[in-house]
C-alpha positions in Angstrom: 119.3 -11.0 -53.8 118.6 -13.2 -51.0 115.0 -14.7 -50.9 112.9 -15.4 -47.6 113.1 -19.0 -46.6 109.6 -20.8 -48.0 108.0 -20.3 -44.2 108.1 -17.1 -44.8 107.1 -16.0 -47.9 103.6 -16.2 -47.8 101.8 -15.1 -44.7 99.8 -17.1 -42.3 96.7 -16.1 -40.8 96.4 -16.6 -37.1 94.4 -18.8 -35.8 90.7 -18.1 -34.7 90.3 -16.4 -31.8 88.4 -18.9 -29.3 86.5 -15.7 -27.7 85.7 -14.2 -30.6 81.8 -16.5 -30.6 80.8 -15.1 -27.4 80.5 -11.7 -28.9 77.4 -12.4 -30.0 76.4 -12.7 -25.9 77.5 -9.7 -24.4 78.1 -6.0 -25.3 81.3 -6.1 -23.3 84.8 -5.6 -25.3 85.9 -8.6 -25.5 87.9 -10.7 -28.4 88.8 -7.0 -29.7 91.6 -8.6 -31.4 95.1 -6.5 -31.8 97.5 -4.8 -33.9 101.2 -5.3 -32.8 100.5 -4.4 -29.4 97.7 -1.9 -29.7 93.8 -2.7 -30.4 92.5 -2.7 -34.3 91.7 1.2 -35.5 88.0 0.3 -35.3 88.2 -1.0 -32.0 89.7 2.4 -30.9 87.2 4.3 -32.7 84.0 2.1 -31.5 85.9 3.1 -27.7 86.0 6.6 -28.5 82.4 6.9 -29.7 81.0 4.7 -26.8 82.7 7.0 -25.0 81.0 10.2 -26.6 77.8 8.3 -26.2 78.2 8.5 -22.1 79.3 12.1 -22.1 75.9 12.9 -23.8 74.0 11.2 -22.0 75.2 12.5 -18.6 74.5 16.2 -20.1 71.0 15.2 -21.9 67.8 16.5 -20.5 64.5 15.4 -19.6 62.0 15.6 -22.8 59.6 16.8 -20.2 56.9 17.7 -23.1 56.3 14.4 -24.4 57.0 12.5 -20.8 53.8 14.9 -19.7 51.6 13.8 -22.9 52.3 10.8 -22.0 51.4 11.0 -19.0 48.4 12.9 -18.8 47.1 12.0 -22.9 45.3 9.2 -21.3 48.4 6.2 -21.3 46.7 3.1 -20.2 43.7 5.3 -19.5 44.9 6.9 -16.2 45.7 10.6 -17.4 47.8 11.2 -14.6 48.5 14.3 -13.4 52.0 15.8 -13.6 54.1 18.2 -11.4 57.8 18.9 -12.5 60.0 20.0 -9.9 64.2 20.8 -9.3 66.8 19.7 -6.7 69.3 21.9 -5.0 71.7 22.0 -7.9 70.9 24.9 -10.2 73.0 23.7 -13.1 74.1 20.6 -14.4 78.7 21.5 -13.4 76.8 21.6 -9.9 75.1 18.8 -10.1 78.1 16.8 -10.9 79.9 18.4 -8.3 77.5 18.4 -5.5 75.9 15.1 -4.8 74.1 16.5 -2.0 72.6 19.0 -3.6 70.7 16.5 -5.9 69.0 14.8 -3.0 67.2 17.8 -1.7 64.2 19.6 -3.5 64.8 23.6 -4.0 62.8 25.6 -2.0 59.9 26.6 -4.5 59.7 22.7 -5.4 59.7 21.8 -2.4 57.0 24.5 -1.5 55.0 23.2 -4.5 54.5 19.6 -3.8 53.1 20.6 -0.4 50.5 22.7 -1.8 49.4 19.7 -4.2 46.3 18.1 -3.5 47.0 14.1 -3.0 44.5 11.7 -2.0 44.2 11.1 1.5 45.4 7.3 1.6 48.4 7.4 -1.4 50.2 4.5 -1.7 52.7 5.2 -4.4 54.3 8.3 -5.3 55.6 8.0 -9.0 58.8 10.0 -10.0 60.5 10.1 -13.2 64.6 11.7 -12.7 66.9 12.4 -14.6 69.6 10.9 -12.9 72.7 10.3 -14.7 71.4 9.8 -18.0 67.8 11.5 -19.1 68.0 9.5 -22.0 67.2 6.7 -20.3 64.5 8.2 -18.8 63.0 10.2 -22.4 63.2 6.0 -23.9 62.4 3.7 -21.8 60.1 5.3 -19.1 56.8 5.0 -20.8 57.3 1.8 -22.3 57.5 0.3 -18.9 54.7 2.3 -17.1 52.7 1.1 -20.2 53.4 -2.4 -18.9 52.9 -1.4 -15.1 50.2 0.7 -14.5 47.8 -1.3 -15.9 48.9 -3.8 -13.2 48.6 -1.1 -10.6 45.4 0.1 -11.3 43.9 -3.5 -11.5 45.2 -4.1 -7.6 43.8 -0.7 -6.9 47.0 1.6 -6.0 46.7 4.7 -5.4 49.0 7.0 -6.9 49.8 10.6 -6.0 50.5 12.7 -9.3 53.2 12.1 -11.3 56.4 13.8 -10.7 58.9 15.2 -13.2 62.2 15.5 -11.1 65.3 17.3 -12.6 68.8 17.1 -11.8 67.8 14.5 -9.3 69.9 11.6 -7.4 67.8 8.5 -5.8 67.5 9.9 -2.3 65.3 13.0 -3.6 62.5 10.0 -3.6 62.8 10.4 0.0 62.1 13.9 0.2 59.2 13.3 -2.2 57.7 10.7 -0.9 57.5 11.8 2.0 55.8 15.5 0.8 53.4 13.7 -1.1 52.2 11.4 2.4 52.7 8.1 0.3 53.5 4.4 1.6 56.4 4.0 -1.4 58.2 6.2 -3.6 58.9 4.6 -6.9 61.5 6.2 -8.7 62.6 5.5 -12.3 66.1 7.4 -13.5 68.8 7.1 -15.7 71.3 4.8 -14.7 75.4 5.7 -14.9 76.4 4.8 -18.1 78.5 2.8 -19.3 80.7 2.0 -22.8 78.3 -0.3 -23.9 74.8 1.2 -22.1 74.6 4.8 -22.2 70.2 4.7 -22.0 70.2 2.1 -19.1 66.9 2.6 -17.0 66.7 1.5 -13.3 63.8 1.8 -10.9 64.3 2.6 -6.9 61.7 1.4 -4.8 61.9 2.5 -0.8 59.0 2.1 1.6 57.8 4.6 4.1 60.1 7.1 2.3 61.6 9.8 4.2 65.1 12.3 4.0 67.5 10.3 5.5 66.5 7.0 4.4 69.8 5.0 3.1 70.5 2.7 -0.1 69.7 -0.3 2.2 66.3 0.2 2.2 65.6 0.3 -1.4 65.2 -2.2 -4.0 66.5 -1.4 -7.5 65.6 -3.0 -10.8 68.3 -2.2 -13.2 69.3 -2.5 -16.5 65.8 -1.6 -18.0 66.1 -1.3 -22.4 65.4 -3.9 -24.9 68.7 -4.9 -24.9 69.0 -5.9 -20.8 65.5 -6.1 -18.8 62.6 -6.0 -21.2 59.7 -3.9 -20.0 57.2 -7.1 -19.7 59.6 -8.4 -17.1 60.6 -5.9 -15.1 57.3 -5.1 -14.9 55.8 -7.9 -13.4 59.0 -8.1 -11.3 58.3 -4.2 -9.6 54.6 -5.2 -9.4 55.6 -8.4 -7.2 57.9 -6.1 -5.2 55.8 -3.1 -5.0 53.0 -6.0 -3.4 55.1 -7.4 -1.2 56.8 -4.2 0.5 52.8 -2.8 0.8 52.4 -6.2 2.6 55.7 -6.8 5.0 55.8 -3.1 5.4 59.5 -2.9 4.6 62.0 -2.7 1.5 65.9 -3.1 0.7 68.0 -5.7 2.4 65.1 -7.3 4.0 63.1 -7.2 1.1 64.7 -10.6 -1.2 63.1 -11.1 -4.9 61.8 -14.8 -4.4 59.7 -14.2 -7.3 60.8 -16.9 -9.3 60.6 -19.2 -6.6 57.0 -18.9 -6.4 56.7 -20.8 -9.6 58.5 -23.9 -7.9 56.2 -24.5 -4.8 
């Protein structure tokens, strides 16, 4: 019986992977490791179930029982008033389908935000969407409007009620904005998500809002959960946009976060 020469009878284990410590600074797959030429099994399964993870989260729905108690259960003492409405797209296959269709109210929504009293100088119309993932939106929205409003009330915006937008996209701001006679639409929705994020939260901020408006004349704040943007911070970061597009008169492109370079005059 022939034996295996000595460098091969015992088995050597490769050598550390020099990626594998930066795992522990970023969600992305990376240092995954292989087997022959594929990924390890658990690596496969942790794709597959991140991958599960999005497909709910693109078919989950707005909670909109508990987003209205907290809303209108007195969070930071406002108890703001709230008025769900629906875009174009009757069902969620449409939805995906027809873009356009979640950028415009239906007609009964659209009927019912013009027969809601507003005041008569708004300056912020607030609206929670769906967007690609209502998770996102059921987590992290009132966690973060229990960091900003407080901020907004103390500066003395005005706020329209609340709305409660379903199978929205970010341009339906526009539409409601615009309905609701205020100086900004402030839109927070579930972001696309992603294999790692499927509960991102990010926050659309146009000024003078009206249909038609385009992507460059909005600001976003992405990436809102405790593991991205923490609430604290992009708090005070919307509240220093929000003051300064009420000031310039203007958002988007023209609109540049110096926020942290205030701290350096």
């Amino acid at each position: 019986m022939n034996k295996m020469p000595d460098e091969l009878s015992h088995h050597t284990p490769p050598p550390d992977d020099p990626w594998a410590g930066l795992r522990a600074y970023t969600a992305a797959r990376i240092a995954l490791g292989r087997t022959g030429s594929s990924v390890p099994l658990r690596e496969a399964l942790a794709f597959r179930l991140a991958h599960a993870h999005a497909r709910d989260a693109v078919y989950s729905t707005l909670d909109l029982p508990r987003l209205t108690a907290g809303l209108t259960a007195g969070l930071t003492a406002l108890a703001l008033s709230v008025q769900p409405v629906r875009s174009r797209a009757e069902t969620r296959e449409q939805y995906l389908q027809r873009p356009d269709y979640g950028r415009q109210l239906a007609q009964e929504s659209r009927q019912l935000l013009q027969d809601t009293p507003a005041p008569e100088a708004t300056d912020v119309a607030l609206i929670l969407a769906d967007g690609l993932s209502a998770t996102a939106v059921n987590e992290h929205a009132l966690p973060l409007l229990h960091e900003l409003l407080p901020k907004l009330r103390q500066a003395g915006f005005r706020l329209a009620p609340v709305v409660l937008a379903e199978q929205a996209r970010v341009a339906l701001s526009d539409e409601i904005g615009e309905l609701l006679g205020a100086r900004l639409a402030l839109m927070l929705i579930g972001e696309r998500p992603g294999l790692s994020a499927p509960h991102s939260l990010g926050v659309y901020l146009t000024y003078a809002p009206r249909p038609g408006r385009t992507d460059e004349a909005r600001n976003c704040v992405s990436n809102i959960r405790p593991e991205g943007l923490p609430y604290a911070a992009a708090a005070d970061k919307l509240f220093y946009l929000m003051q300064e597009s009420l000031r310039r008169q203007l958002s988007g492109v023209a609109l540049k976060d110096e926020m942290g370079l205030l701290g350096e005059l």
